[in-house]
N, C-alpha and C positions, 0 to 999 in steps of 0.2 A: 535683285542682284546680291549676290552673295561676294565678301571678302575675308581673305583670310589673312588671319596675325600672327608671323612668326616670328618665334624669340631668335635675337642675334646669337644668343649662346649655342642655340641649335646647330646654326653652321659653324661655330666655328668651334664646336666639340668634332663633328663631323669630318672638317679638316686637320683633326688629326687620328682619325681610326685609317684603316684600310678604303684604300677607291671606291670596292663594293659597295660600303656603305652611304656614300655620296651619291653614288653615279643609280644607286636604287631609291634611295629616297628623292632624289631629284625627281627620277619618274614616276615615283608613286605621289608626290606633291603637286607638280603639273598635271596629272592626266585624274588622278584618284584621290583627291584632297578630302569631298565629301565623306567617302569613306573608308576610311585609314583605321579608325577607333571601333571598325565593325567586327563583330569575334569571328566573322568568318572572312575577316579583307581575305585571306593570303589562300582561300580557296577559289577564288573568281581571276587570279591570275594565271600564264603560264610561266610556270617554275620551271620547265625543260632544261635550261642551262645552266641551274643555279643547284647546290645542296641544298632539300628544303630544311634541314635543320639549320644550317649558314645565315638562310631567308628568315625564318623564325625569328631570333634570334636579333636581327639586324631592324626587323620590324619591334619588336618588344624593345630594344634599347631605344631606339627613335623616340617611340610613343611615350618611352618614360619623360625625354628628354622634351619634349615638346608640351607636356602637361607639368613639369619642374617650370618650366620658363612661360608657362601663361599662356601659351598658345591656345586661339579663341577662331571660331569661326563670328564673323556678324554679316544677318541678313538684314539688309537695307530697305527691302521694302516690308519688311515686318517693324521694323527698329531694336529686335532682341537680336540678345547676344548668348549662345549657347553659356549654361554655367556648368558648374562643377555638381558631380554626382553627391550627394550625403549619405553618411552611412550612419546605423546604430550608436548612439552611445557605448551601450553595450558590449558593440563588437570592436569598438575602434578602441575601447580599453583593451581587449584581447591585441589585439595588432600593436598596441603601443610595446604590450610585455612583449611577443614576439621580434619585434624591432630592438627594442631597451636589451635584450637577451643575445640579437645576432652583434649589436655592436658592442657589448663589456667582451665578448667571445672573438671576436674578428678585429677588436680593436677599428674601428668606424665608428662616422657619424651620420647613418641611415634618419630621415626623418619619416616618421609611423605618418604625418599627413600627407604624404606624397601620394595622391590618388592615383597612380601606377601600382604602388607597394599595396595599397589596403586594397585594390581589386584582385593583385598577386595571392595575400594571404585569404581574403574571402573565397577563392577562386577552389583554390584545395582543401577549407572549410567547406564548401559545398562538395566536394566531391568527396566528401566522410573522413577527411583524416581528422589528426586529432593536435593538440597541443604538445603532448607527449612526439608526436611525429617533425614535427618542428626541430623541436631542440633535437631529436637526434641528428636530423637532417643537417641542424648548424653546428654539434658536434662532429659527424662524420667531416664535414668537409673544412673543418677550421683546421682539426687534425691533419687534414692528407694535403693541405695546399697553403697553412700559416706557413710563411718563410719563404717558400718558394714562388715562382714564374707565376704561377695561379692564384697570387693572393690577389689578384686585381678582381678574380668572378666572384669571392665572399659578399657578393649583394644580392640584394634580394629577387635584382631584376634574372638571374642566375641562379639561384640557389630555390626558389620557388616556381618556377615558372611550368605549364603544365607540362610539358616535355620532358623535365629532368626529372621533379621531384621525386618519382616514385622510384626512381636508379637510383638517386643519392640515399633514399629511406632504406631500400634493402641492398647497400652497398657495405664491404665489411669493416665492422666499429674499430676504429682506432683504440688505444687502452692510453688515454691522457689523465686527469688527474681526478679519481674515481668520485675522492670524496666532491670535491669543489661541482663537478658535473650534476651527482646527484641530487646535492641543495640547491643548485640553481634549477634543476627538473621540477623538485619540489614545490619550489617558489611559483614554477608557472602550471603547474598542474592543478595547480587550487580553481586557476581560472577557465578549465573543463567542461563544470557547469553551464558556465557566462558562454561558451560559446557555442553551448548547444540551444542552450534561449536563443541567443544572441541569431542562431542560424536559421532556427524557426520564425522569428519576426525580423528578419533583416530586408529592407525594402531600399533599391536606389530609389527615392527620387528627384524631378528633375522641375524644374520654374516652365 
């Protein structure tokens, strides 16, 4: 017999986005609880009536929200309780500058252990980008949407996600404050190296 643990925070962040986001994860929590954290949940559903970037989207904010607040599967007749993925030393100092970087820039306080964010940044790590690709990514978009209606998506669950990042990366450069951009480039470009060790030994695993 399997149970599951949902954080209170869940709902009641829930209850204040848009219906869709309720009235989808409701049904995905009923009927697809198992596997919600699977990298292919949202192609075993039909999306027919939905945007599937909307669905996206709605699924990755959830899934941050639900591993933010502890949310644990426990099978009872095993007596284990699923844990948490471990990542690299190595690379999780990468993802801290990454984070430490989006928030002096976006003014936030993103935390780098949020295993939502470090699968986010490992995720476009494996798919070859680079460090340098980051910061422009947190440059272009602090630029085009500090101040305004959009400053709410400067997070990482938004700004990295595989769907966007490569729009945001060849989206065109704002001109903010050349010098100050450059030294902080600087500062994380050192860790280039670290995360190409870092990508070649990086292993989840799991108890």
């Amino acid at each position: 017999m399997r149970q599951f643990v949902i954080p209170e925070s869940f709902f009641k962040t829930l209850a204040e986005m848009p219906k869709l986001y309720s009235r989808l994860w409701f049904e995905w929590l009923s009927g697809y609880a198992d596997d919600i954290f699977e990298p292919n949940f949202l192609e075993k559903l039909d999306l027919t009536f939905y945007s599937e970037n909307d669905v996206r989207e709605i699924h990755t904010f959830g899934v941050q929200l639900l591993r933010q607040g502890d949310f644990s599967i426990i099978d009872k007749s095993k007596g284990r309780k699923k844990v948490s993925k471990k990542i690299d030393p190595e690379l999780q100092q990468v993802v801290n500058k990454v984070v430490e970087y989006l928030n002096s820039k976006a003014e936030t306080s993103f935390l780098p252990t949020t295993q939502s964010t470090i699968e986010l940044v490992v995720g476009r790590i494996n798919e070859g980008y680079t460090i340098s690709d980051f910061v422009i990514v947190i440059d272009n978009k602090v630029a085009d949407w500090k101040g305004c209606d959009m400053e709410k998506y400067l997070r990482p669950l938004t700004l990295f996600s595989k769907e966007k990042f490569e729009n945001y990366l060849n989206s065109k450069r704002s001109i903010t404050d050349g010098k100050q951009t450059s030294a902080a480039k600087s500062k994380l470009e050192q860790f280039g190296d670290s995360i190409q060790r870092a990508k070649r030994a990086f292993i989840f695993g799991t108890e």
